[in-house]
Each structure stands twice: as structure tokens, then as C-alpha cells.
N, C-alpha and C positions, 0 to 999 in steps of 0.2 A: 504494500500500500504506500500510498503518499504523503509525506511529510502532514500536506492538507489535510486529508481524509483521517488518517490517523490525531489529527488534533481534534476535528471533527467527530469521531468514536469516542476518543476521550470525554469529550463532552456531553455525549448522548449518555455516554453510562455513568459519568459521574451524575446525571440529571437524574436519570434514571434511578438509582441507587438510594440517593436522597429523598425522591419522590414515594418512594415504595417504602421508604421506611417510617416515613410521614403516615402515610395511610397505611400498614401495617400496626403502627402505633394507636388509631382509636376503633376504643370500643366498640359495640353493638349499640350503646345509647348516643357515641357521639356521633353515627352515620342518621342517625334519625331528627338530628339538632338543627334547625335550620339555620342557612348561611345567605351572607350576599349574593347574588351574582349579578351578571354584566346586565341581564334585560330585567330588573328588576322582579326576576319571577321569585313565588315561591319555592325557591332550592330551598332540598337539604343536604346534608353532605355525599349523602348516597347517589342523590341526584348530580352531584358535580362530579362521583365517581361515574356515571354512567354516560356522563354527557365527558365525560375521557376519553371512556373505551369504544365510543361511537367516533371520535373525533382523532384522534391518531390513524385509524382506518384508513377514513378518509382525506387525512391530509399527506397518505402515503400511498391512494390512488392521484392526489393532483401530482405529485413527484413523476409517478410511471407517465403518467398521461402529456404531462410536459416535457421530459425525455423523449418521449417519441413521437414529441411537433404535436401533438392534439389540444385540443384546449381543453385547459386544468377545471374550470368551472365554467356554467352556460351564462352569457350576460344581466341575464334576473335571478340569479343565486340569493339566497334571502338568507345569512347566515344565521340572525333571530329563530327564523323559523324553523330552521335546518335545525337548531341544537334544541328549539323546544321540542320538536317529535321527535328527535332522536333519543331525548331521555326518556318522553313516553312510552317508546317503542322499548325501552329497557324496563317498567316500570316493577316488572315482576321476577327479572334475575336477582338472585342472591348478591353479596358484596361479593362473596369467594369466585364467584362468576364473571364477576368485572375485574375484578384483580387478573384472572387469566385470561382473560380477553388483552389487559393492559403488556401483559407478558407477551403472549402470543404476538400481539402488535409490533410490542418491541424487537421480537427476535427478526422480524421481518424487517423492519426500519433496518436494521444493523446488515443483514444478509443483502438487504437494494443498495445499503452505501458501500459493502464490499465488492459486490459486485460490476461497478457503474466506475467504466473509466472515469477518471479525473475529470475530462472536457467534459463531459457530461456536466458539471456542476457549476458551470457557467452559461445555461443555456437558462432563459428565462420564462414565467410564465405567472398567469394572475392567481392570486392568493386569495381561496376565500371569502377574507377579510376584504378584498376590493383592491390592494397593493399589487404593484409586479415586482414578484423575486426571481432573484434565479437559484438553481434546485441545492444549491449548498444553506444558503438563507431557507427554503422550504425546510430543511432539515435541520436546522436551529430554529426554528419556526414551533417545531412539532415538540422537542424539548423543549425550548423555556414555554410554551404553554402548559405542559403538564406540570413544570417544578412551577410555576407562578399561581396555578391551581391550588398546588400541595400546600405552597407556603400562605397564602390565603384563609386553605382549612385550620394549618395549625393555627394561625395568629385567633382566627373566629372562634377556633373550641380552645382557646388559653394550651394550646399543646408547646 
């Protein structure tokens, strides 16, 4: 690998690592505590865990998809609405179900940046969020969203 990449992996797992240990860390009463979030719904923390393991997914489909010239998101992408059904759409897995989900994800983020020449990571495409990255930024993208989640939950549950 490349000096890049491998700084890049560094960082994914160190995000990683921290994140998992965060949410490792609460209870059964603190996934059920309500928290912030960005569209002022009613989350709870479960729901920020679910609205994770939907969203890693997917931001490691716009990665593939802008690698191979396609467009990453279709022009009315409505990311609000995206992350409210997609927690919906979890509303009945267990934590233990989301946390392998979050793993699974992971192992796959890590397996597309090993695999994915260097140039590759300089090719650009629209975020989600409405921004143009190119796919090294998609992939620091995808981490500090999960550790700024994580760190979020602790500050909210006093962890």
C-alpha cells in the first residue's frame, strides 16, 4: 500500500476503535435515553446506532459508484429523509444487530481502500450531504461521521 492509503487505514481504524468502544460502553438503559440529532427528531441512542449502520453502507456505495464514473447520489437526494426511514427501516433490530452491521461495514470500507489503486482516490464525486469530494475525502467522510456520532452519545449520556 501507499504511504496515502496507509495513513488513511490508520485512521479509519483508529476511528473505528474508539467508536466501538464508545458504544460498547452503554448500557441497555443508555441506548433507550434520548439524544440530539441533526433534524431535530426524536432520537435515541439506538436510533443514532441505527441511523450508523444504514449510513456507512451507503456512503460506501457513493465511493464504488464514483470510482466507476456513475453518479454517487441522484440530484433530489433528500439526506433528512434518507436517515429518517432508514432508522425506521431498522426500528426492530437489536443493538447487537447494529453493532454487526457496523463491523461488517467496516470490514468492507477497509477491503475497497485496499483494494483501489491510489489514483483512484483523486477522482471526484457528490456527497450526500450536497458537497463534491473526491473518494479519499468520501472515506474520511465515513469515519469522522461515525466517531463524531460516538462522541456526541458519550458527551449526551455523561459517558
Amino acid at each position: 500500500m501507499s504511504d496515502r492509503k496507509d495513513k488513511l487505514r490508520e485512521t479509519i481504524l483508529a476511528d473505528h476503535a474508539a467508536s466501538m468502544a464508545v458504544f460498547r460502553s452503554l448500557s441497555e438503559a443508555d441506548w433507550q435515553a434520548s439524544v440530539p440529532s441533526e433534524e431535530d427528531a426524536p432520537w435515541t441512542a439506538r436510533d443514532v446506532l441505527a441511523h450508523l449502520a444504514a449510513s456507512e453502507g451507503g456512503q460506501l456505495g457513493q465511493i464504488t459508484r464514483c470510482v466507476a464514473g456513475g453518479v454517487t447520489v441522484p440530484d433530489d437526494f433528500d439526506l433528512a429523509r434518507f436517515n429518517r426511514r432508514s432508522v425506521q427501516k431498522q426500528a426492530d433490530k437489536p443493538v447487537a444487530a447494529l453493532l454487526e452491521q457496523i463491523e461488517r461495514d467496516h470490514a468492507e470500507v477497509l477491503k475497497t481502500l485496499d483494494a483501489l489503486p491510489e489514483a483512484e482516490l483523486d477522482k471526484t464525486g457528490r456527497h450526500a450531504r450536497g458537497d463534491v469530494l473526491n473518494v479519499e475525502q468520501f472515506f474520511h467522510r465515513i469515519t469522522e461521521h461515525r466517531r463524531q456520532h460516538a462522541q456526541e452519545l458519550q458527551r449526551a449520556l455523561g459517558r
